[in-house]
N, CA, C and O atoms as a printed pandas DataFrame, in Angstrom:
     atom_number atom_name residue_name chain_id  residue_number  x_coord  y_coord  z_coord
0              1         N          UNK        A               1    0.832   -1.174    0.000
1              2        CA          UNK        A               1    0.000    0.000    0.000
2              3         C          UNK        A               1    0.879    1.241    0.000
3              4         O          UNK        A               1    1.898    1.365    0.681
4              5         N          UNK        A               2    0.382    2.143   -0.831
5              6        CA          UNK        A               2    1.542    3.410   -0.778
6              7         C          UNK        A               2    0.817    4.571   -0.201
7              8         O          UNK        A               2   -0.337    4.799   -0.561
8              9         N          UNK        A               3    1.585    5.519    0.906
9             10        CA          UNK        A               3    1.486    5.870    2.196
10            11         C          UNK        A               3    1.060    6.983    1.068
11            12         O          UNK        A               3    1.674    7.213    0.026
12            13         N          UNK        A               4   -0.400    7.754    1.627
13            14        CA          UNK        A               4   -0.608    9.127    0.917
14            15         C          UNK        A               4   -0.600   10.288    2.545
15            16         O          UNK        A               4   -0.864    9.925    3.691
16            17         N          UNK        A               5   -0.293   11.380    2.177
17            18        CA          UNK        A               5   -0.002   12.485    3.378
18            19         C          UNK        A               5   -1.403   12.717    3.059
19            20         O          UNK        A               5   -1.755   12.865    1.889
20            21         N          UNK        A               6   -2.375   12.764    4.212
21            22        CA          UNK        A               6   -3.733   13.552    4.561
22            23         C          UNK        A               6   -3.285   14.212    5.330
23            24         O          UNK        A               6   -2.109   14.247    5.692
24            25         N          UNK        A               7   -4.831   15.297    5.957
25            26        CA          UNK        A               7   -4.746   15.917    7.457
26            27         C          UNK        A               7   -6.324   16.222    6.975
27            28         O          UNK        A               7   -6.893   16.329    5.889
28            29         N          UNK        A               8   -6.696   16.298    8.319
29            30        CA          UNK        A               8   -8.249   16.593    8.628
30            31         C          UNK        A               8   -8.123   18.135    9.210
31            32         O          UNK        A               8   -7.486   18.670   10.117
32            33         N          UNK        A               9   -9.320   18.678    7.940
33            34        CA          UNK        A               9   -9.452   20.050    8.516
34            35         C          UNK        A               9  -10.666   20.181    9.416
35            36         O          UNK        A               9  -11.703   19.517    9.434
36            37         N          UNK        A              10  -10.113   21.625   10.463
37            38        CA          UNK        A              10  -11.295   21.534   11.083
38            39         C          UNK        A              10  -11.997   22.754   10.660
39            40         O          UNK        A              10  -11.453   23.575    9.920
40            41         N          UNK        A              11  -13.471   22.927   11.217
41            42        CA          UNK        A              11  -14.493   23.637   10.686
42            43         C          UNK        A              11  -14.134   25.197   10.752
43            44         O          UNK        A              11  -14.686   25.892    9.899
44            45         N          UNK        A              12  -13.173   25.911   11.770
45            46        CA          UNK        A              12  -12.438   26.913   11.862
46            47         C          UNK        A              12  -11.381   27.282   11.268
47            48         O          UNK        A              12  -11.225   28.501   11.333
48            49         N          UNK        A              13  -10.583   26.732   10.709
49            50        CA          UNK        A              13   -9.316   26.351   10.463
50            51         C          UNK        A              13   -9.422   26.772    8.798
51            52         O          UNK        A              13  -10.222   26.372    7.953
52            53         N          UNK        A              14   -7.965   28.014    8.646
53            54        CA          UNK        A              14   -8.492   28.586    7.358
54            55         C          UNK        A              14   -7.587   28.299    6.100
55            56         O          UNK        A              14   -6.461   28.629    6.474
56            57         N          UNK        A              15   -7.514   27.903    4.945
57            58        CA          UNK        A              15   -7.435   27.218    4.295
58            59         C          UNK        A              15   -5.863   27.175    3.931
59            60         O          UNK        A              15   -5.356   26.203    3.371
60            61         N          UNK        A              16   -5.312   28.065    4.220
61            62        CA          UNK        A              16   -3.784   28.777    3.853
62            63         C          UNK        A              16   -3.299   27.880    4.735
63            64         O          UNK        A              16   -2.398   27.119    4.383
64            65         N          UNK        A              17   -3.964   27.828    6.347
65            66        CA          UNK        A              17   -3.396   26.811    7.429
66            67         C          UNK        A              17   -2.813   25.800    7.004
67            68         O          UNK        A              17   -1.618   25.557    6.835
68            69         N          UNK        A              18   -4.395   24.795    6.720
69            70        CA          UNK        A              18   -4.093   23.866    6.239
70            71         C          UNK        A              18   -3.525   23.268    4.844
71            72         O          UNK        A              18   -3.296   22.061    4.766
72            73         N          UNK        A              19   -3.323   24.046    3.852
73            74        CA          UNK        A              19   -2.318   23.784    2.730
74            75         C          UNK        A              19   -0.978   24.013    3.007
75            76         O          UNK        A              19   -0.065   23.934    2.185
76            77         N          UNK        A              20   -0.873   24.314    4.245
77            78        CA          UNK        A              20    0.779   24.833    4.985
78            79         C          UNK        A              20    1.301   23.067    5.701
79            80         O          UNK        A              20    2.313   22.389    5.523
80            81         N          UNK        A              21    0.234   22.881    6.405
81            82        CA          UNK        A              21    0.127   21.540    7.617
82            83         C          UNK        A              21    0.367   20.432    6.160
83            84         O          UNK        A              21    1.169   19.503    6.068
84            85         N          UNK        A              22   -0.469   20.844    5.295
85            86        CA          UNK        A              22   -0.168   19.212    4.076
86            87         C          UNK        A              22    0.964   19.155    3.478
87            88         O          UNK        A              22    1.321   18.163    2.842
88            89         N          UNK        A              23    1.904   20.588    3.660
89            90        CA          UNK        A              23    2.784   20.684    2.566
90            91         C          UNK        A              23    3.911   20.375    3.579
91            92         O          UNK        A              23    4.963   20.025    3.045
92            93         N          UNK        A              24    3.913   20.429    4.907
93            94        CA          UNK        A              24    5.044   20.318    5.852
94            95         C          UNK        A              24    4.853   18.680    5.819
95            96         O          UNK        A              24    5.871   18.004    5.966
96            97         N          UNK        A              25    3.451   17.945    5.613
97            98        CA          UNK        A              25    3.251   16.462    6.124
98            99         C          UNK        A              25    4.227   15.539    5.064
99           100         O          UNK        A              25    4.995   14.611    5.315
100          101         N          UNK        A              26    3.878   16.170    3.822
101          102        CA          UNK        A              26    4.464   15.903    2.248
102          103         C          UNK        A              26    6.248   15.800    2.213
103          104         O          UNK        A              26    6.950   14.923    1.710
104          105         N          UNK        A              27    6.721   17.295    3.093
105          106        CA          UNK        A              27    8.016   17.255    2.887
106          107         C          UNK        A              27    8.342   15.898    4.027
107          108         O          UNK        A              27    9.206   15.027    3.931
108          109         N          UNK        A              28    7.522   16.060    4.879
109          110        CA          UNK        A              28    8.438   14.922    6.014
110          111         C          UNK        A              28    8.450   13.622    6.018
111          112         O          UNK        A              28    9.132   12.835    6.674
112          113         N          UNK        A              29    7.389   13.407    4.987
113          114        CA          UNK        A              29    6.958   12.052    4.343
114          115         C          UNK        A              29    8.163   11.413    3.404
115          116         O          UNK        A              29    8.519   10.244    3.256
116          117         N          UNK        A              30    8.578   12.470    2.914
117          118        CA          UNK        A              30    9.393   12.160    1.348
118          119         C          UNK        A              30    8.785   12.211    0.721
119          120         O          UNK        A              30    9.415   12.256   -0.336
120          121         N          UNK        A              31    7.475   12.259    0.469
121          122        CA          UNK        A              31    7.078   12.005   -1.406
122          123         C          UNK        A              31    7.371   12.534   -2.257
123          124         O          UNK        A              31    7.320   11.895   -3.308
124          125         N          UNK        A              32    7.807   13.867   -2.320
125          126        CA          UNK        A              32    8.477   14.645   -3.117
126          127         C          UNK        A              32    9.810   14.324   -3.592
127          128         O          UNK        A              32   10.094   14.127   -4.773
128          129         N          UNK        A              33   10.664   14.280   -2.546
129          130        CA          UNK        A              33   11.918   14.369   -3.030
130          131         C          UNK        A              33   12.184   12.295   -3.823
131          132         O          UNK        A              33   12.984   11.911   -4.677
132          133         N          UNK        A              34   11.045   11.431   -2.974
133          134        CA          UNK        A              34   10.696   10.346   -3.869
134          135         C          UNK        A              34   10.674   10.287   -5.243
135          136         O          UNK        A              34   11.387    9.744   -6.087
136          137         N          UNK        A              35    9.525   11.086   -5.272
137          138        CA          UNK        A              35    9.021   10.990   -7.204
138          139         C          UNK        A              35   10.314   11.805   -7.530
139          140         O          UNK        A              35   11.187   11.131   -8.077
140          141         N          UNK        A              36   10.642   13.243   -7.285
141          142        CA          UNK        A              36   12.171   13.037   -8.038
142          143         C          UNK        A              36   13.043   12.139   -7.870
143          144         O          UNK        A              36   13.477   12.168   -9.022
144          145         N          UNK        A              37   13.640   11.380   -7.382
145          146        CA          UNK        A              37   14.408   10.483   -7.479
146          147         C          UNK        A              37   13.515    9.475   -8.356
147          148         O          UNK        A              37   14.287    9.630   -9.303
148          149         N          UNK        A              38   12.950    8.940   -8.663
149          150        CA          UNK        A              38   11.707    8.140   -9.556
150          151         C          UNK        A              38   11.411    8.647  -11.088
151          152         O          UNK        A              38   11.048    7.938  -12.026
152          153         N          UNK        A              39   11.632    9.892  -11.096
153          154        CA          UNK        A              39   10.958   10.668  -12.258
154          155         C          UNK        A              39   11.933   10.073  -13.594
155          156         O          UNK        A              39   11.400   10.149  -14.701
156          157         N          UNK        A              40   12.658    9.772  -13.553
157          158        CA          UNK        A              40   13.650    9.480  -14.379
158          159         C          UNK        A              40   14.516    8.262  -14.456
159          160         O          UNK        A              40   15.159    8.291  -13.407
160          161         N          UNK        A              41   14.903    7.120  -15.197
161          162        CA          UNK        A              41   15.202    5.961  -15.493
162          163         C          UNK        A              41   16.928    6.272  -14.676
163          164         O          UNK        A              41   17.542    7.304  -14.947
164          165         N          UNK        A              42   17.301    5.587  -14.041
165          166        CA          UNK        A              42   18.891    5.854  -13.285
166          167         C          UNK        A              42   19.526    4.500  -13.590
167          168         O          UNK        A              42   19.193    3.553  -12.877
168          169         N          UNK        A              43   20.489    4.289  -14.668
169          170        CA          UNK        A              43   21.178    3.042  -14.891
170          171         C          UNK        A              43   21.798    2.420  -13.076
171          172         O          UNK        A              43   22.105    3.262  -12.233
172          173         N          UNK        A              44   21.868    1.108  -12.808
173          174        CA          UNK        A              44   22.493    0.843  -11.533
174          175         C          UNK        A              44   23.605    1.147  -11.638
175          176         O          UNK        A              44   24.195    1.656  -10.686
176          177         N          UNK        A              45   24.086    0.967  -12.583
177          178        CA          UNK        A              45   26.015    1.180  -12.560
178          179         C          UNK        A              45   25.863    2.751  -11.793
179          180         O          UNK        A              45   26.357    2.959  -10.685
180          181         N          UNK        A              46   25.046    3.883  -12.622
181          182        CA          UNK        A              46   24.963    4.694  -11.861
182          183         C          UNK        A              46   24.377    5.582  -10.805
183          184         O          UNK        A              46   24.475    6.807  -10.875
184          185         N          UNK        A              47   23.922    5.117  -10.072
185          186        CA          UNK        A              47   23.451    4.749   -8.731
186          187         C          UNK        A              47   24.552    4.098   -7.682
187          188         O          UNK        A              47   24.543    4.163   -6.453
188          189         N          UNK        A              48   25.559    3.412   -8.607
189          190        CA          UNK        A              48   26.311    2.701   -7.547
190          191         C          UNK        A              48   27.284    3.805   -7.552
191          192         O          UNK        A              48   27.784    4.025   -6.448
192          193         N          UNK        A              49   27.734    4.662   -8.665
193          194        CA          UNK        A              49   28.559    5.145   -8.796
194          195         C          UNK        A              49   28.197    6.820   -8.193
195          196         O          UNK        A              49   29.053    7.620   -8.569
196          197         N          UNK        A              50   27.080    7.437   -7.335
197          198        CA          UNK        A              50   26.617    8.173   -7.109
198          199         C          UNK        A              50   26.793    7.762   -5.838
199          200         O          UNK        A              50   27.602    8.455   -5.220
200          201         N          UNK        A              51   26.209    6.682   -5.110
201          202        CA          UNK        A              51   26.651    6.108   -3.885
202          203         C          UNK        A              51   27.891    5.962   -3.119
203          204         O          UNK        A              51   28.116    6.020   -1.910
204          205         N          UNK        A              52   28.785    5.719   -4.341
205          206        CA          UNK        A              52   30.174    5.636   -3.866
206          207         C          UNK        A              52   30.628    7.226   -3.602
207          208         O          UNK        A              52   31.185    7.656   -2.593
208          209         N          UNK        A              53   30.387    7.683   -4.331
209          210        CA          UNK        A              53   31.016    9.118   -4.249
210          211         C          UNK        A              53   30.831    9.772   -2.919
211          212         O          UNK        A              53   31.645   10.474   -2.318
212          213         N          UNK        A              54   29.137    9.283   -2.417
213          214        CA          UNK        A              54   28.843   10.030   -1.508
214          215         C          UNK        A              54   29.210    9.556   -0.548
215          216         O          UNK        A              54   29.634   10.337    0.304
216          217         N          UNK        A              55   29.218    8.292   -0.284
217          218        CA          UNK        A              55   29.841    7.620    1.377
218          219         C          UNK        A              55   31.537    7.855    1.035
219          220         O          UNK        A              55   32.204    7.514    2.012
220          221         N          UNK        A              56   32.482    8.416   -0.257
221          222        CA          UNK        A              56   33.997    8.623   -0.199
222          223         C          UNK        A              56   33.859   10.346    0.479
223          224         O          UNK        A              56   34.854   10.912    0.931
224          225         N          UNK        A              57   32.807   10.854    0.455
225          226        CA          UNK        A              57   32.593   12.487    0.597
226          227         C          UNK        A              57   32.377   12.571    2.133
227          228         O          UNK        A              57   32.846   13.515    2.770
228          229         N          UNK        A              58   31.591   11.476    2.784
229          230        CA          UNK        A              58   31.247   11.348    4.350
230          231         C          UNK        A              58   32.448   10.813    4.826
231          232         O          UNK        A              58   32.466   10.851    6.056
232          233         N          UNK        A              59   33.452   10.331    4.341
233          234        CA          UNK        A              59   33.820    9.369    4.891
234          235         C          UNK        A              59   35.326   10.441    5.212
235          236         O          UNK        A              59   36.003   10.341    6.235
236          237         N          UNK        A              60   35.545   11.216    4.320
237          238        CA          UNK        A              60   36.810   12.288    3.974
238          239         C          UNK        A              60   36.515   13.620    4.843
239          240         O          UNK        A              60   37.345   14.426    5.264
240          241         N          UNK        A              61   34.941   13.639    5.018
241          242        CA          UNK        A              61   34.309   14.791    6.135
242          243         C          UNK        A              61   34.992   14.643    7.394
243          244         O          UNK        A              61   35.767   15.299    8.090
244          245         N          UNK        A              62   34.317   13.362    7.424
245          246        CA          UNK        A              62   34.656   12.453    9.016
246          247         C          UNK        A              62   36.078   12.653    9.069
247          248         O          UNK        A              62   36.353   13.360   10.039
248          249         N          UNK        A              63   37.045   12.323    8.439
249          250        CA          UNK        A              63   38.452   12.320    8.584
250          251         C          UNK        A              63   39.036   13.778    8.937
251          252         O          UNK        A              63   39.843   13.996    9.841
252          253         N          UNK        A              64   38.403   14.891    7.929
253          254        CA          UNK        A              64   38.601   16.226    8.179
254          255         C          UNK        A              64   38.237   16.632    9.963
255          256         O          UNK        A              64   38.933   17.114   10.857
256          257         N          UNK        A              65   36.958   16.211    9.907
257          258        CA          UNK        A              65   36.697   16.522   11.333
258          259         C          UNK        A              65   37.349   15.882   12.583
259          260         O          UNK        A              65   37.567   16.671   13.502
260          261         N          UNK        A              66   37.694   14.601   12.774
261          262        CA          UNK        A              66   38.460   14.137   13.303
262          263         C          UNK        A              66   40.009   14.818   13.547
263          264         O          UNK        A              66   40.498   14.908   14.673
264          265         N          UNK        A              67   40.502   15.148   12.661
265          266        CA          UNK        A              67   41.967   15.686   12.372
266          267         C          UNK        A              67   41.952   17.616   13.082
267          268         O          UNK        A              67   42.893   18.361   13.353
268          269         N          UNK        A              68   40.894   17.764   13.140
269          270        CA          UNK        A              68   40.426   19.309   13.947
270          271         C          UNK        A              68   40.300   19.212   15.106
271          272         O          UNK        A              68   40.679   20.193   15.746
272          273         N          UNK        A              69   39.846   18.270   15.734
273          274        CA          UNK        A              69   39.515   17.917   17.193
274          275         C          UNK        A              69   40.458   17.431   17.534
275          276         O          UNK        A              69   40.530   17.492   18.761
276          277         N          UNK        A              70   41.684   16.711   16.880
277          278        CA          UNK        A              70   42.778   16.254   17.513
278          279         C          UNK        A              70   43.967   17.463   17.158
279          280         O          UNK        A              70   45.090   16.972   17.040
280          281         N          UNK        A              71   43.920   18.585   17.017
281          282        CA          UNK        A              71   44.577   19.665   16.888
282          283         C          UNK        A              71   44.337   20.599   18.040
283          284         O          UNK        A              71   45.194   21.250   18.637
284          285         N          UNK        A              72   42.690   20.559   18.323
285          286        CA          UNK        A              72   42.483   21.680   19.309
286          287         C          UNK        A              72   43.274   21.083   20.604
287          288         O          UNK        A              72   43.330   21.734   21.648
C-alpha cells in the first residue's frame, strides 16, 4: 500500500493553514523528493557510482573533522 499524506481540517481552520500543515506532512513524508528520485530511469552502474562518491565524501568529512579535534 503506498502511504498518501492527509490531514483533517477543522471547521475553523483557514485554508492557507491547512495547505501549509499538508505541505510540511508531504516534505516529512518524502514524497516529493521520492518521485524526483523516480521521475527518471537511473542506470544501476549509476546509482552505484553516485553512492560511492557520496559515502567517499562522508567518509573524507569524518576524517577532516576528526583531524580538527585532535589539533584543538
Amino acid at each position: 500500500m503506498i502511504p498518501i499524506a492527509s490531514i483533517v481540517i477543522g471547521d475553523e481552520e483557514l485554508l492557507e493553514k491547512a495547505i501549509k500543515r499538508f505541505k510540511r506532512q508531504v516534505e516529512k513524508e518524502g514524497i516529493i523528493r521520492e518521485w524526483k528520485k523516480r521521475e527518471f530511469y537511473e542506470k544501476p552502474s549509476t546509482i552505484r557510482n553516485r553512492k560511492k562518491k557520496s559515502m567517499e565524501r562522508k567518509r573524507l568529512k569524518k576524517l577532516r573533522k576528526l583531524g580538527q579535534m585532535r589539533s584543538h
